[in-house]
N, C-alpha and C positions, 0 to 999 in steps of 0.2 A: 562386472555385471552392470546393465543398465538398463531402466525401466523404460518401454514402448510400447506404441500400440503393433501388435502383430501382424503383416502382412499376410500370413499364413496359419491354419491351425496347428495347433500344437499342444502335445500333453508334457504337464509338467513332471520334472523327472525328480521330485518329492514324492507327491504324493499321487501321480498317476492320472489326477483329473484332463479331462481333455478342455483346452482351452480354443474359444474358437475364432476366426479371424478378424482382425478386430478389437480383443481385446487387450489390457495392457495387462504387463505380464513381464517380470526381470529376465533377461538375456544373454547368457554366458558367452560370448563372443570365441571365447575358445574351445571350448565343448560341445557349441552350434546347440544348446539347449534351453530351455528354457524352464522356469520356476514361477509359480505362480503369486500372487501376492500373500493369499494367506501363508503359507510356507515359507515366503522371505521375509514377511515381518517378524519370522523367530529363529533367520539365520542371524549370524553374525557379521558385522559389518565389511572383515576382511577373512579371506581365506590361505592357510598354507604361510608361504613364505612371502606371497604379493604384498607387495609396496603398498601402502596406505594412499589414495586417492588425492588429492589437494584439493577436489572440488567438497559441497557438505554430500551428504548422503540422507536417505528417506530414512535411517538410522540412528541418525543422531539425536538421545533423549532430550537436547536442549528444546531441541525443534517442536517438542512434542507437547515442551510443559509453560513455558514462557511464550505468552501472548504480547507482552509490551506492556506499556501504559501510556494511555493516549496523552498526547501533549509533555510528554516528561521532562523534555529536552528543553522546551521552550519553555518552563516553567522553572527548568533550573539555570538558565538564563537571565529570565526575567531577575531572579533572587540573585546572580552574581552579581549583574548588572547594580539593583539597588543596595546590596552588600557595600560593593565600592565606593559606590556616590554617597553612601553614608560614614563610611571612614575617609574619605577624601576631603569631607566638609569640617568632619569634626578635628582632625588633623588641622585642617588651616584656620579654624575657627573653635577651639578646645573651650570657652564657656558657652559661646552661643551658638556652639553647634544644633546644638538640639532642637531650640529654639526656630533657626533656622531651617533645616528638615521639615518644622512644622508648617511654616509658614510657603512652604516653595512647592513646587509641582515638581515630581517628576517629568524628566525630559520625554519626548514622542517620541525617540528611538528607545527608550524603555520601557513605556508602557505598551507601545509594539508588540514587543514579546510575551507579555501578560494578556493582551488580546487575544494573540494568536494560538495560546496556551487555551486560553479558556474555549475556543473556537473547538480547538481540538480535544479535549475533554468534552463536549457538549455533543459532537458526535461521534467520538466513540463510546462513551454511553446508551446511546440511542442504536448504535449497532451492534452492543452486546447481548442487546433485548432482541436480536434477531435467531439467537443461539438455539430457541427451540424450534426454529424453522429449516434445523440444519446448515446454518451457517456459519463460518469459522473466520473470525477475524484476529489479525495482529495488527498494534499500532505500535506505530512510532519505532520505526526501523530505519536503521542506520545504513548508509551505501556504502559498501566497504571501498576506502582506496579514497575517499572523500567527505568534506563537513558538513554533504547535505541529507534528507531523510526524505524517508517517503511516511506521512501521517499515518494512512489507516490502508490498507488490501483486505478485500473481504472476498473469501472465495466461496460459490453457491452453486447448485446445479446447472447455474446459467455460465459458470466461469468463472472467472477473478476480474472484481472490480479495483481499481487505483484510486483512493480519493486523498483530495487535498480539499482542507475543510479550511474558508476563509471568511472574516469576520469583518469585510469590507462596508463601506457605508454607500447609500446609493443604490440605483436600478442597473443591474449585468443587463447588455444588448449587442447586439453588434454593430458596429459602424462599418457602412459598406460604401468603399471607392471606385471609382473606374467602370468599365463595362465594355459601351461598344468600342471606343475609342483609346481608353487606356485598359491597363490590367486590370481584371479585377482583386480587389483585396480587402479580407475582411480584417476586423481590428476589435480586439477585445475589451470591453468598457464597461468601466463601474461607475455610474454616476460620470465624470469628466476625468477619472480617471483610466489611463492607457495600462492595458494588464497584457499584452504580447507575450510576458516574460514568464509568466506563469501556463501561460497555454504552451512555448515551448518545455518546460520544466515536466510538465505533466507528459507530452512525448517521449521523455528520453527516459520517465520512469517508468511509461509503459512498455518500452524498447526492452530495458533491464531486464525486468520483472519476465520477460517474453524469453528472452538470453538464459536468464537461471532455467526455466521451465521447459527447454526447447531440446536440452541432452538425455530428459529421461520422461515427459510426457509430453506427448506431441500434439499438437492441432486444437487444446487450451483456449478459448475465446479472450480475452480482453479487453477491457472497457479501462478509459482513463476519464475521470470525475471530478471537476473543481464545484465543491459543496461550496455553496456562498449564506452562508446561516446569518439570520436577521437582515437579511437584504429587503429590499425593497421591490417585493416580485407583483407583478399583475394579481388580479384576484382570482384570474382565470388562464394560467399556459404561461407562458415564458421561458421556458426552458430551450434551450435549443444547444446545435454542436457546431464547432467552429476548429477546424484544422483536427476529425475525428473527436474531439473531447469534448463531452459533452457537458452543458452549463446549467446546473438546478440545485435546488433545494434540497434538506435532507429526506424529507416524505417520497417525492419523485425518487432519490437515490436507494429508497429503500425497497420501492415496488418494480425498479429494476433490477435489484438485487434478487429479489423475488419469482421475476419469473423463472418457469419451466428451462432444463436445456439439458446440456448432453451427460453432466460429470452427477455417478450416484457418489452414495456418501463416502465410500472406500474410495473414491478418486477423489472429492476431496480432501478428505483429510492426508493425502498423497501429498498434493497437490502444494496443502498448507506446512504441512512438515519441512517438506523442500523449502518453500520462502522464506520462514523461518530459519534455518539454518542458512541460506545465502545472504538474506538480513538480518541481521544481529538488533536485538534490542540496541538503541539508541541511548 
């Protein structure tokens, strides 16, 4: 079975309700039937003697209770990172280790990750305060098959948003090349620094994220999000998209989180279960 939106009416062969075109609604593929939601969220996840699914299922209690914790990953990072560099020193320097610890900076490739941690705890916070507006977020999910993550997905009636929350220093803008004469090309910029890397990054999460959702709820809106917190934004607008991803702040990220749109609250929490179970806490 698998969950769709319905080309055709249909009553569900539980409990009789008639279901109408349109809506979503599990799918027996070999009985040409259909089950409505209420009545599949207290089937069981497999039936008979059929083979167990490899993909996750709307079923799966993990899915249901594990939200994440924002930043976790990169926080436990950051802590290996100076774990090491603290027995590495005291190691080659057993009296003055200490001493020296005291007196040194940690490296920028370690405090990196203590930034980017704190980036990410700072909004997901701020979108868990979203919860009584009907909003359902997971942070800090793992992409199976790989050592990257997607931050934060917040799914709302307007859809599932993608954000990646960064703690960059500088004014986000766009640097715009070429036109009549050459290509045009836009270029993603923090202050002087070149960020391409993270505008494709946000793409292919939004791809993913699209893929998990695509075999059992259909036509999902998506929005991919680089939250730039503590930047250096106008006093008035700034926000703009650049290759579909859209570049703002976390207020902006939250009154588009906010608006109106197609998924009630029984889609999403559909919605979120699924992502959760295709991303695994990190």
């Amino acid at each position: 079975m698998r969950q769709l939106r319905l080309r055709y009416a249909g009553v569900c062969r539980a409990c009789g309700v008639e279901l109408d075109r349109g809506a979503f609604a599990w799918y027996d593929a070999t009985a040409k039937q259909v089950v409505c939601l209420d009545c599949a969220a207290d089937a069981p996840a497999h039936h008979g003697e059929e083979a167990p699914s490899t993909h996750p299922t709307l079923f799966d209690s993990a899915a249901v209770t594990d939200a994440g914790k924002a930043g976790a990953s990169a926080r436990r990072e950051y802590e290996r990172r100076v774990a090491k560099r603290e027995d590495r020193i005291r190691a080659r320097h057993p009296k003055l280790g200490g001493l020296l610890l005291a007196l040194s900076e940690e490296p920028q490739s370690t405090t990196a990750w203590e930034r980017g941690a704190k980036g990410e705890e700072l909004l997901g916070r701020s979108l868990d305060g979203l919860a009584d507006h009907g909003v359902k977020v997971l942070h800090d999910r793992r992409i199976p098959g790989t050592r990257a993550n997607i931050d934060h997905i917040a799914v709302s009636p307007v859809g599932v948003c993608v954000l990646d929350a960064k703690r960059y220093k500088g004014r986000p803008h766009l640097k715009i090349e070429g036109g009549l004469l050459r290509p045009r090309t836009e270029t993603l910029m923090v202050g002087t620094r070149r960020c391409d890397a993270i505008v494709e990054g946000m793409n292919k999460q939004v791809r993913l994220v699209g893929e998990a959702l695509e075999s059992v709820i259909a036509d999902v809106p998506i929005a991919g999000m680089l939250v730039f917190i503590e930047a250096d934004w106008p006093l008035f607008g700034g926000d703009f998209t650049t290759r579909g991803v859209k570049v703002l702040w976390p207020k902006k990220a939250h009154d588009l989180i906010l608006n109106p749109g197609p998924l009630d609250a029984e889609h999403i929490d559909a919605v979120h279960r699924r992502l959760a179970a295709t991303f695994p806490p990190a």
